[in-house]
N, C-alpha and C positions, 0 to 999 in steps of 0.2 A: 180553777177548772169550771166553779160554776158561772163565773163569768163570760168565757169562752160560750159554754153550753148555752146561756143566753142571749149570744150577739149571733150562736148560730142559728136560732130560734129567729130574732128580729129582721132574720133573710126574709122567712116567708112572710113577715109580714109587710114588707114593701112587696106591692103589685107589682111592679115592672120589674124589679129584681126577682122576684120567685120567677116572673114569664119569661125570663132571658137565663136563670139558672135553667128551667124544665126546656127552654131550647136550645140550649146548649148541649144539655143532655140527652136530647134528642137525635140531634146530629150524630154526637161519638158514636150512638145506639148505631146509628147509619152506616157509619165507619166500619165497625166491629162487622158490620151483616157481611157487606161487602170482602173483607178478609178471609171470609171462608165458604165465596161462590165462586168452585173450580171454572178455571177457563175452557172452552168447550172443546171437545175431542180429547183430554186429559183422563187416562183410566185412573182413577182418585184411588183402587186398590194397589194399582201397580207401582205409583207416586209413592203411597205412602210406605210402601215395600225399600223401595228405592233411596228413601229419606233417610232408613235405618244406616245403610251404607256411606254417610256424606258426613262428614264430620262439620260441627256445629261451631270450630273453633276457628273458621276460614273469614273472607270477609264477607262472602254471600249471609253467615252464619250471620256478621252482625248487621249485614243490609234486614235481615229479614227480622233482627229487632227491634228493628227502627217501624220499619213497617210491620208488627206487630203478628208477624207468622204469615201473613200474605204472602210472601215470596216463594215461603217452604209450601204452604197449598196451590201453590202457581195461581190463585187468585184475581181475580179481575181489578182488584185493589195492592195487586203485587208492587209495582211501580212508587206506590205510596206518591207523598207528595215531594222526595225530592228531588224529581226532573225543574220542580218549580224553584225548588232551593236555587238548583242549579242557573237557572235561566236567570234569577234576581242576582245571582255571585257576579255571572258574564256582565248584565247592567250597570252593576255598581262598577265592577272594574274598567269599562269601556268610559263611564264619567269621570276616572282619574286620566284617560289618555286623551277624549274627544270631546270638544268644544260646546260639539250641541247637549250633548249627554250633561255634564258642569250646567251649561246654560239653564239643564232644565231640572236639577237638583236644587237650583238657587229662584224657583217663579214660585215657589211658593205649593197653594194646594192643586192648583192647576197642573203647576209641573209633577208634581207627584202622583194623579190621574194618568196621563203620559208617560210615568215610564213605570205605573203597573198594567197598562195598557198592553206596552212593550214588552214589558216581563211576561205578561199572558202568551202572547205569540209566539215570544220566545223558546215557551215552556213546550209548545209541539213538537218542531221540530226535536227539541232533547228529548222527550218523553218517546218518539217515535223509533228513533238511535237507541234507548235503551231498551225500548220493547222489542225490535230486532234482536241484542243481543240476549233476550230473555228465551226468543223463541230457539235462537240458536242453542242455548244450551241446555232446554228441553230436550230439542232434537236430537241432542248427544244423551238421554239418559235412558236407562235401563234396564232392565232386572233376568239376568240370564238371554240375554239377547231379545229381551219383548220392551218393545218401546213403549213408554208412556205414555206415548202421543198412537190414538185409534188410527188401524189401518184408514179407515174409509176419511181419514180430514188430514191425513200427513202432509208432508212437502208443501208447496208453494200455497197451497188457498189455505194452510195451517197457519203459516207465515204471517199471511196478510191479517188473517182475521184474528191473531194475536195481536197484532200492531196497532188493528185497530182499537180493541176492545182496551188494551192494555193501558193506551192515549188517550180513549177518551174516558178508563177509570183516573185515568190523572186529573184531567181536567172537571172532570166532577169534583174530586175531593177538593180542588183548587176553589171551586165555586163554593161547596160546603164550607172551606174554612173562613172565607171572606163572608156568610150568613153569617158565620157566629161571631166573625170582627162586625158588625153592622148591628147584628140585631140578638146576637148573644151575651155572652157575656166580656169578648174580646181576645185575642191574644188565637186567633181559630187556625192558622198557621202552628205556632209552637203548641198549642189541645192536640192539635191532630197526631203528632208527635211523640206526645206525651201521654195517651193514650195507649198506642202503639208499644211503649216502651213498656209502663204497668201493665199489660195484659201479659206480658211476659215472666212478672214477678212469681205469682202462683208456681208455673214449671219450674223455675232455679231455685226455689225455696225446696220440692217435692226432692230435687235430683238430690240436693244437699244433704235429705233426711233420709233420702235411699242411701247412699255413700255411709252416713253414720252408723244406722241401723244394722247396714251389714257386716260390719264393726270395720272396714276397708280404712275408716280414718277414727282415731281417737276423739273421745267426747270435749277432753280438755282443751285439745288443738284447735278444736270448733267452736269454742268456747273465747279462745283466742283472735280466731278469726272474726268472731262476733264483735269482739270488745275493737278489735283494730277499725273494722268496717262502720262501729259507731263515732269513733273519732276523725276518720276520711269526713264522714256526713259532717259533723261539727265542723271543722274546717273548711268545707266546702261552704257552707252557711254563713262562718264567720267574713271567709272572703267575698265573700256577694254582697252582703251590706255594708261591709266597712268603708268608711269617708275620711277622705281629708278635707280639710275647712281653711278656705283663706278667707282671713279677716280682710272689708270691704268698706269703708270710711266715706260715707255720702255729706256733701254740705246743703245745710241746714240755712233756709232763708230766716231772718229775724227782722222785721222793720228794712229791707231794701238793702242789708250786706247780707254775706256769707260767712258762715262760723263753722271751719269743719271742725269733724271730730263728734260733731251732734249726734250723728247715729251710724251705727256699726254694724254691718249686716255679713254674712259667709257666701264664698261659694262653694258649693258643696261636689265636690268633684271624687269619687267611685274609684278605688282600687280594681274596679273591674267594670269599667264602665259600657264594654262591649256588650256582656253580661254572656248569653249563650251562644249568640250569632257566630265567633268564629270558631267552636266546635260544629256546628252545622254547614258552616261554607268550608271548613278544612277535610271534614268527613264527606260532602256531596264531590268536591275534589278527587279524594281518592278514592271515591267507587267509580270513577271513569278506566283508569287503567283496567280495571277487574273487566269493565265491561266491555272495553276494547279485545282482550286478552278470549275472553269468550266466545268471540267469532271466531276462532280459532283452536276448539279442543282436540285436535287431532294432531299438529304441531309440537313437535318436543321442543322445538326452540320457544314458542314463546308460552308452554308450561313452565319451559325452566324460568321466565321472565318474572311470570305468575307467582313464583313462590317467593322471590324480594318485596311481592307486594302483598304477600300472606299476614292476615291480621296478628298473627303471635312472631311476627319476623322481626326482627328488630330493626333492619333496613325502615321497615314499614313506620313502626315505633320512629324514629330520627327522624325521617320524612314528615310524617305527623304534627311531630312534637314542634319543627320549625315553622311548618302553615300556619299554626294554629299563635305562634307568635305574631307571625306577622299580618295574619288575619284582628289581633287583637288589637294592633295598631289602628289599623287600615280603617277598622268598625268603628275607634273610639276618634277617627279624627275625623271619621265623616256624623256622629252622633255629637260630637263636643267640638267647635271653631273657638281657639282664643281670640282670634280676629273679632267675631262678632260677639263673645264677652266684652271684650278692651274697650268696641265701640257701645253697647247698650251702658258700660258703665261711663264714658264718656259725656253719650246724654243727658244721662242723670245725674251728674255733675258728682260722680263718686270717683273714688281710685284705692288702691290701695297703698296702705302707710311705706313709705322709704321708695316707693316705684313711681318714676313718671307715667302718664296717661300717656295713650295711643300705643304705638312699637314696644317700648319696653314694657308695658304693663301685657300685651301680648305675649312677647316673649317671656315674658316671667310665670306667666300660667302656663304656655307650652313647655317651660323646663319641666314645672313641676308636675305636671301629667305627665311628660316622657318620663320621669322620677319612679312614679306611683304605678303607673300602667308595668313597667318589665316586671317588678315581681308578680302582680297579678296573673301577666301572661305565662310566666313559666310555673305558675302553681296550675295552670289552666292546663300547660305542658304535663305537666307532673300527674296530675289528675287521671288527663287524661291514657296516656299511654301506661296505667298503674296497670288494666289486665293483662298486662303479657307477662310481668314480673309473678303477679297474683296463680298465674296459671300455672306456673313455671313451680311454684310450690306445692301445686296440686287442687287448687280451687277450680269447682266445677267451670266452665265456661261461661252458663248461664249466670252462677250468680256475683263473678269476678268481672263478667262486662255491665252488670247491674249497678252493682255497686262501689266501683273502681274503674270507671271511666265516665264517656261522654254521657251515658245516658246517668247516671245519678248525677251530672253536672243539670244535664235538662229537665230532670224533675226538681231538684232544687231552685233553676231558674224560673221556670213556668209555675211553679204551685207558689211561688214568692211574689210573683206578677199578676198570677188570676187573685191571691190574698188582697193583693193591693187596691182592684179594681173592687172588688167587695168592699170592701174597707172605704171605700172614695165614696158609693153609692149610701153607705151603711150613715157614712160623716156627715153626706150631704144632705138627710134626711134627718139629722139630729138623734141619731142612735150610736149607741156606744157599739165600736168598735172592736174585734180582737185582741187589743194592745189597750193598757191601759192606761196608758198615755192617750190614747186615744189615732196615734198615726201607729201604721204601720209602712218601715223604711220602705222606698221603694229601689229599685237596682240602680237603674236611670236617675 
């Protein structure tokens, strides 16, 4: 422990690390304001009247703990950042079908300027589509027949200047999260995120000790609940770090021949190499139905639509649980190429033992990734669809989607990554580390 306490200590003593920790900190600080500056014409008492009547276990419920209560204060930071999730899913996915897209995943840093260029413009028009259907279902809400929305800013110029504000709170945080990948600490996309989620913890901790107190559920069973909810976390942990390692056999120049077998080096390939990415592109996925469905609350047909895509529905659950497979894929084949392993060890005049070089040394890592990746993906599956089951036994909503799904999968992922990037700065300076090894693993 006191080692810990002293490698937290050695932050502030690197200057550039304390001034990218305290701007980083900054930023979130930014984030947080923004989550609870109502949007204009919103009566904030009649809202919050109105909130009392909305059940929390929908999928607005957990749009809005992603974005950290922004959506339930109708917020100018309602929108959060994942119109932009969205807009990078559509890119990536357009470079498994389109020519230029692949052309420009493979140019290197250049191409990767290019298509977050892309992603940026991308990110309007989706942000503009979902801040329509935000204002829409504003405009359906109410508290004894008084709208939320002030007579004198209703209807069409409410419309617009939701759309606005709402688009261009996206693209701000969009801008804020790329400061802190530049000039923070990194990772300013999944901070934003993750932010959003903790600030959420306090409440479902509160709701949990209101339930106990009122004696509505047993100390013991909560006691239970504890002990199971700390083992989910160990699991979740376990699976984010664990590696497999193929032994990699490089020849060894002596005097002008080659001696293999001279040295033996691993590659280290990730039971969950995607890491968090495709719970965030399987969850920015399905809050499109919701928000399609939204433009429409007056409609009993497509209410009744709405409820197969209800966060505690199990339709919703199965849907889920299959994106998020094959999002796992999708992530770790565009993160991890055997091709361009087969060939770097090619160069280097390595291979591994019993595998010819080139094709079959390809193929033999793509087995054993497709191998290692399904069970990570269906622990990822398991994970995450755990609060409907959790709920189903009586766990508040707040702290069964806390800590029995996506979002303890993304605090796990992100607080193991921002660790890392301290740890890198900490090593690079000749200071002891968290880990007393000195590394700390990283997911990738």
């Amino acid at each position: 422990m006191s080692g810990f306490i002293e490698s937290f200590r050695n932050i502030f003593k690197i200057e550039e690390l304390r001034n990218r920790l305290l701007f980083t900190l900054a930023i979130l600080v930014v984030v947080r304001i923004g989550a609870h500056i109502t949007l204009p014409g919103i009566d904030a008492g009649i809202l919050a009247e109105a909130q009392k009547n909305q059940a929390s276990n929908t999928l607005f419920g957990l749009y809005d703990m992603f974005v950290g209560g922004a959506f339930k204060n109708a917020a100018i930071f309602a929108l959060g950042i994942m119109p932009y999730i969205s807009a990078s899913i559509i890119i990536q996915l357009l470079g498994a079908v389109f020519p230029y897209f692949q052309k420009l995943q493979k140019e290197g840093e250049e191409g990767r300027k290019k298509i977050n260029q892309l992603t940026r413009i991308g990110t309007i028009p989706v942000a503009a589509l979902q801040a329509w259907g935000v204002s829409v279902q504003l405009a359906s809400r109410n508290v004894n027949d008084v709208s939320v929305i002030s007579s004198e800013i209703s209807g069409f110029f409410f419309t617009i200047t939701t759309v606005i504000i709402l688009t261009a709170g996206t693209i701000f945080m969009m801008w804020l999260g790329e400061q802190i990948t530049d000039r923070g600490i990194g990772n300013g996309i999944s901070l934003i995120i993750f932010i959003g989620i903790i600030d959420r913890f306090p409440y479902s901790v509160f709701d949990e000790y209101q339930i106990v107190s009122s004696g509505a559920r047993n100390l013991l069973i909560e006691l239970v609940y504890i002990t199971a909810f700390l083992f989910i976390v160990a699991g979740v942990i376990a699976v984010t770090v664990a590696t497999r390692k193929i032994p990699v056999q490089y020849a060894k120049r002596v005097v002008g021949r080659k001696v293999f077998g001279g040295v033996t080096q691993y590659i280290p390939m990730k039971v969950n190499s995607a890491g968090v990415m495709p719970l965030i592109f399987a969850q920015s996925i399905m809050f499109i139905p919701s928000t399609v469905l939204s433009f429409f609350p007056n409609s009993e047909f497509m209410q009744g639509i709405s409820k197969y895509f209800d966060y505690t529905s199990w339709f919703y659950s199965f849907i889920y649980a299959l994106m998020i497979i094959f999002f796992t894929y999708f992530y770790t084949a565009i993160a991890f190429n055997p091709k361009d392993v087969s060939d770097n060890m090619k160069k280097q005049g390595g291979f591994i033992p019993g595998v010819r070089p080139g094709k079959p040394t390809s193929d033999y890592i793509d087995n054993i990734l497709t191998k290692i990746t399904l069970p990570g993906a269906i622990f990822l599956a398991i994970i995450a669809i755990l609060p409907t089951f959790l709920m189903k036994l009586g766990v508040t909503t707040g702290l069964a989607s806390f800590f029995g799904g996506t979002s303890l999968l993304i605090i796990v992922g992100v607080a193991l990554d921002t660790l890392q990037q301290i740890e890198s700065h900490l090593l690079m300076r000749h200071y002891d580390g968290f880990m007393k090894t000195g590394k700390l693993k990283t997911r990738r």
